[in-house]
N, C-alpha and C positions, 0 to 999 in steps of 0.2 A: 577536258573531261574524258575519264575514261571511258571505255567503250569492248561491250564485251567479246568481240571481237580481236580486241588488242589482249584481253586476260588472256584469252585459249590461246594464242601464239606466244604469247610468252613461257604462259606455263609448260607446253606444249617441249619447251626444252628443257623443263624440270621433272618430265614422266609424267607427263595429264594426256589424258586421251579424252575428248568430249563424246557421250556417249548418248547426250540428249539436248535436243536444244530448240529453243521458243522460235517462233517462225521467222525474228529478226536477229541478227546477233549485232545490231545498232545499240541495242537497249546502252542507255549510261549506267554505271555506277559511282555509286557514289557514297557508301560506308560499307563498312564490314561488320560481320558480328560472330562470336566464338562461342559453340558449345560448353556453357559450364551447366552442368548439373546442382553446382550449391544454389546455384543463385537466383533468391525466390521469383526476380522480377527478369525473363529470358529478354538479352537482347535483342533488337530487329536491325537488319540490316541486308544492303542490296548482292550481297557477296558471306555466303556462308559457310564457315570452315565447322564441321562434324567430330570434333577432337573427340578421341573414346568411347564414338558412337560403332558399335559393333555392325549392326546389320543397317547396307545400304535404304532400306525401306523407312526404317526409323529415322536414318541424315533426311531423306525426302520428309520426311514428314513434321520433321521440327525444321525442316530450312521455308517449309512452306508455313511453319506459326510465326517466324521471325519476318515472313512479308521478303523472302527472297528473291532476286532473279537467278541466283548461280547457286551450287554447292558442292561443295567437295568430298570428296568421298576416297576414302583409301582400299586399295582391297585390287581384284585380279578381274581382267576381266573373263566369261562374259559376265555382265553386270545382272542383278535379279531380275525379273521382268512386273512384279511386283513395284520395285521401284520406279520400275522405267515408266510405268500405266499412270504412276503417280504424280511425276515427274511432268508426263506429256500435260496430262490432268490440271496441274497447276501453271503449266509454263515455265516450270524452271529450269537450266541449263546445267547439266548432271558433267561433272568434271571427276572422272577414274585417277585416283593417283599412286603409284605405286610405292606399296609398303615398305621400299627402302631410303625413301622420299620423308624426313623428320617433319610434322607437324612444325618446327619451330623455324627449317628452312620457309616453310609454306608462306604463315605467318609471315616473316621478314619481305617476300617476296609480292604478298598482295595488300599487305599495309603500304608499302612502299609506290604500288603500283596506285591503288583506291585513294588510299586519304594524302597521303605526301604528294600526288600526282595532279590531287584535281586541282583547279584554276578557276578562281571567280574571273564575274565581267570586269571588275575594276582592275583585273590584270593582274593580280597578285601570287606572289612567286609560291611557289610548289611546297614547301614547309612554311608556309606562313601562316599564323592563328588567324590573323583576320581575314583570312580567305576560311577558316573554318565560321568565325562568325557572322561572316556574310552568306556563306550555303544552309545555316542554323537558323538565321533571319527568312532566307526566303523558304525555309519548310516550315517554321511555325508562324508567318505572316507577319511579323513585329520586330521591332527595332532588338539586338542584343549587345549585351556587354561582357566581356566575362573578366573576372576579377579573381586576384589570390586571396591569402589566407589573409594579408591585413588591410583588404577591402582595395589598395593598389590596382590601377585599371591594366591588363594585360593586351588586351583587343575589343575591338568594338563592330557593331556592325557599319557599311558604308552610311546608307540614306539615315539624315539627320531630319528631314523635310517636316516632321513630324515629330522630334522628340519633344519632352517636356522641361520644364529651366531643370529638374532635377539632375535628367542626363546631361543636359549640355556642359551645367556646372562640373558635374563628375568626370566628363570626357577632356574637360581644358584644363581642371586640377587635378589629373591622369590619377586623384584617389578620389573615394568618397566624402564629402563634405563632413567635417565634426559634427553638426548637428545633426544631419540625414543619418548618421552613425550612431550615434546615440538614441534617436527615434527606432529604429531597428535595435539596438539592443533592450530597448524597453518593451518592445513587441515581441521578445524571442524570437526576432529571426535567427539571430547568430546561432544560439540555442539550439535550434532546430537546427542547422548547417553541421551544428558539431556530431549530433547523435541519430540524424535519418538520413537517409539519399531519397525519401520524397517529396514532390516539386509544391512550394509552400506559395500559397496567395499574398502577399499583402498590399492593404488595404490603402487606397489615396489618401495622400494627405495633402489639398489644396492651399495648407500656411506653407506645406515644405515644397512647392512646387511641383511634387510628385502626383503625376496623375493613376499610378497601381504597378507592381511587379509579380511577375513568375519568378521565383527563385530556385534552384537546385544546387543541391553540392556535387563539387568535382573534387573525385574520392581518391585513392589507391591504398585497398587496406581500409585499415582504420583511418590512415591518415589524411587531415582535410588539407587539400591539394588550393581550393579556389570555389569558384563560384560561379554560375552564368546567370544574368538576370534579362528576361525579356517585359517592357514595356508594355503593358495593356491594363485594359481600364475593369475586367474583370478576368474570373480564373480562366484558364486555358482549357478547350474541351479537352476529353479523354486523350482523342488521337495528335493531339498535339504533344501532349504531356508525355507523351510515352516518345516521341519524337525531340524533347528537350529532355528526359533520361539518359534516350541513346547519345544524344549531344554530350553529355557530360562525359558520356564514358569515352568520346572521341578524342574530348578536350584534357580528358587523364590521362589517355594514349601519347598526346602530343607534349603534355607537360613532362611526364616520367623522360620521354625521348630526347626534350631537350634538356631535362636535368641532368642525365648521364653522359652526355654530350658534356655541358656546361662543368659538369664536375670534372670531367678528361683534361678542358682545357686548365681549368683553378692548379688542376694539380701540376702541371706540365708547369705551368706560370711559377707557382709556388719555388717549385725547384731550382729554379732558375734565378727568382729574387734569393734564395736564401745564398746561393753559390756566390752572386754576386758582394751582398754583406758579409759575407766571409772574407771576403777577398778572393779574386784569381786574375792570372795571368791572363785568362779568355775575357778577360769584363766586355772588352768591345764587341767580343761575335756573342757573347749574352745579352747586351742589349741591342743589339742589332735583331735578333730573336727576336724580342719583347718588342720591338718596333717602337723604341724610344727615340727620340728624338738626341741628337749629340748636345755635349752643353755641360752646365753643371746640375747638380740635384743636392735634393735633401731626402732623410731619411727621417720618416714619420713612423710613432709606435704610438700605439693605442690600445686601451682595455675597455671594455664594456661590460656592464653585468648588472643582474635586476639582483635582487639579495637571495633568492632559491637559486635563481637561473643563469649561474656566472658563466659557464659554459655553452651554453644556448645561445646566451646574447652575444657574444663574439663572435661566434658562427653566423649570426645571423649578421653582424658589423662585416664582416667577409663576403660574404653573399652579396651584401649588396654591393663592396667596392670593388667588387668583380663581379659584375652584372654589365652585359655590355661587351664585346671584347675588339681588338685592334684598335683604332686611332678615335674609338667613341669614347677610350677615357685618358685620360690626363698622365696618371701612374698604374703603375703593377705593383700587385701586391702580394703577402706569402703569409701565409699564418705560421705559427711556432709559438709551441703551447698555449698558451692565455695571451699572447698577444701578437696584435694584425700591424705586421709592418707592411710601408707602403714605399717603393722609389719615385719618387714626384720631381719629372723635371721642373728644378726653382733656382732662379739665383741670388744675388745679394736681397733681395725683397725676398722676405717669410711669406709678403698677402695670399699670394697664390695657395702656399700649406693650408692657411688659417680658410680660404675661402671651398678648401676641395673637406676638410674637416665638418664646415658648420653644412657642406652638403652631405657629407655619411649622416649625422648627426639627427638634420632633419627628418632623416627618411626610415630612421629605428622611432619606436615604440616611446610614449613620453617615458614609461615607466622605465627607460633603459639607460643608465648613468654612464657618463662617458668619458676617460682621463685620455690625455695625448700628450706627448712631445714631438718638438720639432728639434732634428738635430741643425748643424748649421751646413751652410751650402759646399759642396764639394765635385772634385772632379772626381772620374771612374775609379782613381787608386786609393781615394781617402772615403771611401762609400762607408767601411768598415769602422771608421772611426767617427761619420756622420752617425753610425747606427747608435754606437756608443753615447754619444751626447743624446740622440733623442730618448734612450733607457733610461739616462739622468734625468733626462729635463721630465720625463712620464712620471720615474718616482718621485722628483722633487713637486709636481704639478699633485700628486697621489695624497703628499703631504699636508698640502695646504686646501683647507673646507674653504668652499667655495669658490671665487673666482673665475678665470678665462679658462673656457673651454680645454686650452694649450701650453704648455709652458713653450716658450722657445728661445734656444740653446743663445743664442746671438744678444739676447735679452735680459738673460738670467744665469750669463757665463761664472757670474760674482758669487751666487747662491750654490751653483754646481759645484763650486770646487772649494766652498763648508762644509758641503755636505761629502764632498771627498775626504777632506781633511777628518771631520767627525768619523768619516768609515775608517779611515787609518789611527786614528787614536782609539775606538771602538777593538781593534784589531791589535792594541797594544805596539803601535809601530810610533807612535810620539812617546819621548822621554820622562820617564816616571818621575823624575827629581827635578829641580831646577825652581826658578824664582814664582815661578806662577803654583808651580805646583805645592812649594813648600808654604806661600798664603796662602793657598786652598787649603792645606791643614793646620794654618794658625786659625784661619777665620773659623773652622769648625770645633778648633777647641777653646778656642778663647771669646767668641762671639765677635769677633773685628768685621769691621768692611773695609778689607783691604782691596781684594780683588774687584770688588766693585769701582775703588776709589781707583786704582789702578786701570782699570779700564777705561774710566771717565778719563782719566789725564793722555792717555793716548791716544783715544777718541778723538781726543780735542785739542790734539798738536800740541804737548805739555803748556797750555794755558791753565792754570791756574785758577781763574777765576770761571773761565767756561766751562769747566768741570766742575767747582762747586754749584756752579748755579745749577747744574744738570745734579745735584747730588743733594742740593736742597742744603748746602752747609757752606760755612764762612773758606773764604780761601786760604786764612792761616791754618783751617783744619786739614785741607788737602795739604797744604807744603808741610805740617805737621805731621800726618800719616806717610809721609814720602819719607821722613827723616825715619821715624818709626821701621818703615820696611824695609828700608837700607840697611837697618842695625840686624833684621832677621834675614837678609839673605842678599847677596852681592846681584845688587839690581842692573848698576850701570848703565845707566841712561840716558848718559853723555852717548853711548855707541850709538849709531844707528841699526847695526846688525842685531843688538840684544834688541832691540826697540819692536824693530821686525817680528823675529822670533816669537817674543811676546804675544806681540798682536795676533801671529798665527797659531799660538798656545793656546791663546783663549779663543781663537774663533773653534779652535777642533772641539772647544765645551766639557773643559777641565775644567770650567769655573761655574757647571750648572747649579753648585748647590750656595754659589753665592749671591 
């Protein structure tokens, strides 16, 4: 726990001179709070920074409504005496800082020092949320939770001794229960999370286990960041509420900090996967980087999108397979445009793809559709050509309504290279003339089923009869239409190479309109 004592020597090497101070400089600290003028509800806090407050009397005088022990004050000394009488008056600890000293250095230095610094009893490390939850618990007397935007539990308070089945359930399915979710959105609490930052009652509900919550939103901007919710069986007095306010805006502090952190490392990662699917000479000191394991892998692509929010939802499909970082996940991943590739160390078994899939999967929105491919397993120099097959196996998976979550490459090798074949005849790279294609325009001018019949007989290893039955006609009509197409175009049959050819004529879907 910080200790005021410790601020004035530290700062003390940043240009502060202490110029007032309470009769202990024991006192702890233990939040911070910033001079904004917009903001209708002022924060309170044990450490007050006076941004854009001109005359020292006025920093005394809002650091003493915010419930301070310290405040800072920029300007020359000596200090007003105005201030100082006010100052002694309240007890607060008056910190001079010199006006070549940025507000923003300040800032970095006593966030870092107050909230980064302090330590619950359960021993928890120095950036850690649930040491914020835990310090939130013991000033509003009640169990807390604090939760993001899609109700996901972030941190919790220690002592459970006393929760109710609603938290317990909450805290070991690390989200809100479906039902408890839906009771709340019947009650506008969501509602109210979106559009107030004040702290909302609700009411018990003894079917749902829930014996009452204080709810608040954790803001930045407009944007809803999260949630903290304290346990009690009625509303929280004034001074509490105003004590779970300042909670949220600590808990926005901490999220923003670790978001911009978290996006530093996405991006570094990203880089790094994509270099890799490219190809390079460095692939081992890139994964070595990445802290992947040696071995071989597969290359996963994925799209996600709700039908407004195609762009959203894959950022959010990112987000979360990068949530986590070093050896707490599996693979790394890169986004690139509309779609989230992933390197998964896997080998001759897919399960591992399919089982690290139906985990992104779970943990998006029901409302969020999901396509994948899995390329097939490769070592660091075929990464690129792993990428490749899982692009195929994603559009070929894109194409077909409904089915497996996945296509995968090792699975659906047969269907990938149709659908190559159709891209290059699509692309005018298959031969415009020849025996399939010259019955494609008998059968559209004359009304024949040749290319059907033709296909039936190739299909069916030139049996005869296994291709009428498949054709629903007598087998002298197929040996009949065989003699027929010979006289329209030099079939040759006998070759196996024409045989081939064919087969791969009609699979590229020369013969759609037969």
């Amino acid at each position: 726990m910080l200790r005021l004592d410790r601020l004035v020597n530290v700062l003390g090497g940043y240009g502060a001179r202490l110029c007032c101070a309470p009769a202990s400089r024991a006192v702890e600290l233990r939040s911070v709070a910033v001079h904004d003028p917009t903001d209708p509800h002022p924060a309170t806090g044990d450490v007050f920074l006076s941004v854009g407050v001109d005359s020292a009397a006025d920093a005394v005088r809002l650091a003493r409504a915010a419930r301070a022990a310290a405040v800072l004050v920029r300007g020359r000394p000596p200090l007003d005496e105005e201030a100082l009488a006010g100052a002694r008056d309240a007890g607060i600890a008056v910190l001079l800082v010199e006006p070549e000293v940025s507000w923003s250095q300040l800032a970095g230095v006593v966030y870092g020092l107050v909230v980064e610094g302090r330590q619950t009893d359960a021993g928890r490390g120095p950036t850690d949320l649930f040491a914020l939850a835990d310090a939130l618990a013991a000033e509003v007397g009640s169990a807390v939770t604090i939760e993001d935007q899609m109700s996901r539990v972030l941190a919790y308070s220690g002592s459970q001794q006393a929760a109710d089945p609603a938290r317990l359930e909450t805290i070991l399915g690390r989200r809100v229960p479906e039902a408890m979710r839906r009771l709340f959105e019947r009650g506008g609490v969501f509602a109210h999370l979106t559009t107030s930052d004040e702290p909302l009652f609700v009411e018990p509900s003894p079917e749902h286990g829930l014996r009452g919550r204080m709810v608040v939103a954790v803001r930045a901007g407009r944007e809803l960041l999260g949630s903290i919710w304290v346990e009690c069986e009625r509303p929280l007095p004034e001074e509490r509420r105003v004590v779970l306010v300042d909670g949220a805006r600590a808990v926005a502090l901490h999220l923003l900090r670790s978001r911009v952190g978290a996006d530093l490392e996405r991006q570094v990662e990203s880089d790094l996967v994509i270099r890799l699917l490219e190809g390079t000479a460095e692939a081992p000191s890139l994964v070595s980087r990445l802290g992947l394991p040696g071995g071989r892998f597969r290359v996963i692509a994925l799209q996600a999108h709700v039908a407004e929010e195609r762009h959203a939802a894959i950022l959010l499909a990112f987000e979360r397979a990068t949530t986590g970082f070093g050896w707490s996940r599996p693979g790394r991943s890169a986004l690139f445009g509309n779609t989230l590739y992933t390197v998964l160390p896997c080998g001759g078994d897919p399960g591992p793809a399919r089982d690290w899939l139906t985990s992104i999967a779970s943990v998006l929105p029901r409302r969020v559709t999901v396509f994948a491919g899995v390329g097939g397993a490769a070592d660091l120099g075929q990464l690129p050509a792993s990428r490749q097959e899982a692009d195929e196996s994603l559009a070929l998976r894109a194409a077909r309504p409904g089915g497996d979550l996945a296509v995968v490459y090792d699975e659906s090798w047969d269907g990938i290279l149709l659908q190559r074949l159709r891209a290059a005849a699509s692309a005018g790279r298959v031969p415009a003339r020849g025996p399939v294609a010259e019955l494609t325009r008998h059968d559209a001018e004359h009304g024949t089923r040749y290319i059907a019949t033709l296909r039936a007989w190739l299909e069916e290893q030139g049996d005869p009869v296994a291709a009428g039955s498949r054709l629903g006609v007598h087998p002298n009509t197929v040996r009949y239409r065989l003699r027929r197409m010979g006289e329209i175009t030099n079939l040759q049959l006998e070759l196996p190479e024409k045989r081939l050819a064919m087969i791969i004529a009609l699979a590229a879907g020369q013969d759609e309109r037969s």
